[in-house]
Structures are given as structure tokens and as C-alpha cells.
C-alpha positions in Angstrom: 6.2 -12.9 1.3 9.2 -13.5 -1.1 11.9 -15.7 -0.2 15.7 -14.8 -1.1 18.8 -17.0 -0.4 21.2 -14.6 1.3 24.3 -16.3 3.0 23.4 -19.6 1.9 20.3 -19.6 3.5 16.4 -19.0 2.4 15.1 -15.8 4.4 12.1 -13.9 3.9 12.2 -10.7 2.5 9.7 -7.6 1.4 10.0 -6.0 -2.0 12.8 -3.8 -1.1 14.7 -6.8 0.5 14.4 -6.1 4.2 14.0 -9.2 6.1 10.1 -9.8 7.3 11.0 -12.4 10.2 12.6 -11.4 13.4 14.2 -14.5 14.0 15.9 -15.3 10.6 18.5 -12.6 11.7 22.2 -13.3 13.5 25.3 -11.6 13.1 26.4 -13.7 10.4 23.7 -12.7 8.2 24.2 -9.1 9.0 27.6 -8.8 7.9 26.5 -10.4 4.5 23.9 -7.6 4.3 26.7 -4.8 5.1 28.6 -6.5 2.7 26.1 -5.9 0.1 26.0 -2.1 0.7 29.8 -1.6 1.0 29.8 -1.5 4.6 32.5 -3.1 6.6 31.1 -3.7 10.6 33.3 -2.4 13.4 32.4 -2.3 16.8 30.4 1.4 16.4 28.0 0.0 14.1 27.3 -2.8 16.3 26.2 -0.8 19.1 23.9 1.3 16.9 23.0 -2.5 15.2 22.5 -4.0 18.7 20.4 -0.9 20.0 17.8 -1.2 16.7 17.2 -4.9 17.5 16.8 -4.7 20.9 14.8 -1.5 20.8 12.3 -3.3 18.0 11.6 -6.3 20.3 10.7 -3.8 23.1 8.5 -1.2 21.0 7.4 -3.3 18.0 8.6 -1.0 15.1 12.1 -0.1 13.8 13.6 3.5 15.9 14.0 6.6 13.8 17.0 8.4 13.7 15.9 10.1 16.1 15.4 7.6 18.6 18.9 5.8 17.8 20.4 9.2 18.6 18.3 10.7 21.4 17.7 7.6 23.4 20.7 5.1 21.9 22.7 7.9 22.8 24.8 7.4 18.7 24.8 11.2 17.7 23.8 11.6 14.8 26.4 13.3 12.6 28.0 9.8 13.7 25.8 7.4 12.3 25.5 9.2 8.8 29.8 8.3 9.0 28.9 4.7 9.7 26.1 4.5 7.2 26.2 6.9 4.8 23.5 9.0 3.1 20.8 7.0 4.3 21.5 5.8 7.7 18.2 5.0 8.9 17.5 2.9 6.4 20.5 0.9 5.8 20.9 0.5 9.7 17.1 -1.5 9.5 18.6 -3.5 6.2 21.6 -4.5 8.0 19.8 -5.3 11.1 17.3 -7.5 9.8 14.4 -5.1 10.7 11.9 -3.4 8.8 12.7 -0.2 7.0 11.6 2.7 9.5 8.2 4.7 9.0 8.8 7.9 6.5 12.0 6.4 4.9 11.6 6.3 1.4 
């Protein structure tokens, strides 16, 4: 597991540098990250944010697209606005998760 300094602080990241620990994660960090990727948080991608994080704690794996829009209730066509071209994937980056099954 690789180590990165991101915000001032040592995290632990994969190869692709999604974060590997749960717990390093807090909003501070996750603005860096947007930050990183030219996104600026408002209040709409916090909900889809808070939705990942809470949804991973309660089914162990990062939600699909899918799942953010069916059961998170974000439509989709919304959170390729918020996130552009590769929403799945940038909304796991941002929140601190791992990147979803069958992103590439």
C-alpha cells in the first residue's frame, strides 16, 4: 500500500490514487481531492458524496451509478453535470472510497 501526502497529511492510496482506508477520509480532504480534478463542491455533490460514504459502510463496496441514482435518488443526467465524463469514478476519488467494480 503506497503512501501519498495529500492536504498535508500521509494517506494511503492504491496505484490510481484512491484512498485504501476508510477512516483517513473528512471533508477537508475531499475538497483537496475535487480540487485536484477541477471540481468545486456545492451542496449537490455533497449529497451524492455523503450518499457514497454512507452507502459503502452499509454494503461494503463503492455504489454504481446505478445505485447512486436509483436508490440515492441523484438522476443521473445530474451527476454526469457535477462530475463530468466519468462520474462514477471521480465521485469514489473524491469520496475517499474505492473506485467502483467495471470502472476503468
Amino acid at each position: 500500500m503506497k503512501v501519498a501526502t495529500i492536504a498535508g497529511r500521509a494517506v494511503h492510496v492504491d496505484d490510481e490514487g484512491f484512498l485504501t482506508v476508510y477512516g483517513e477520509w473528512d471533508e477537508d480532504l475531499a475538497e483537496t481531492l475535487a480540487a485536484r480534478i477541477g471540481i468545486e463542491l456545492t451542496d449537490a455533490h455533497w449529497k451524492a458524496l455523503r450518499f457514497l460514504r454512507d452507502d459503502y459502510r452499509s454494503q461494503g463496496e463503492t455504489a454504481t451509478l446505478r445505485r447512486v441514482s436509483v436508490v440515492g435518488g441523484i438522476p443521473t443526467r445530474q451527476l454526469f453535470t457535477l462530475f463530468p465524463k466519468k462520474p462514477a469514478k471521480k465521485m469514489a476519488y473524491i469520496a475517499g472510497l474505492p473506485k467502483p467494480r467495471g470502472c476503468v
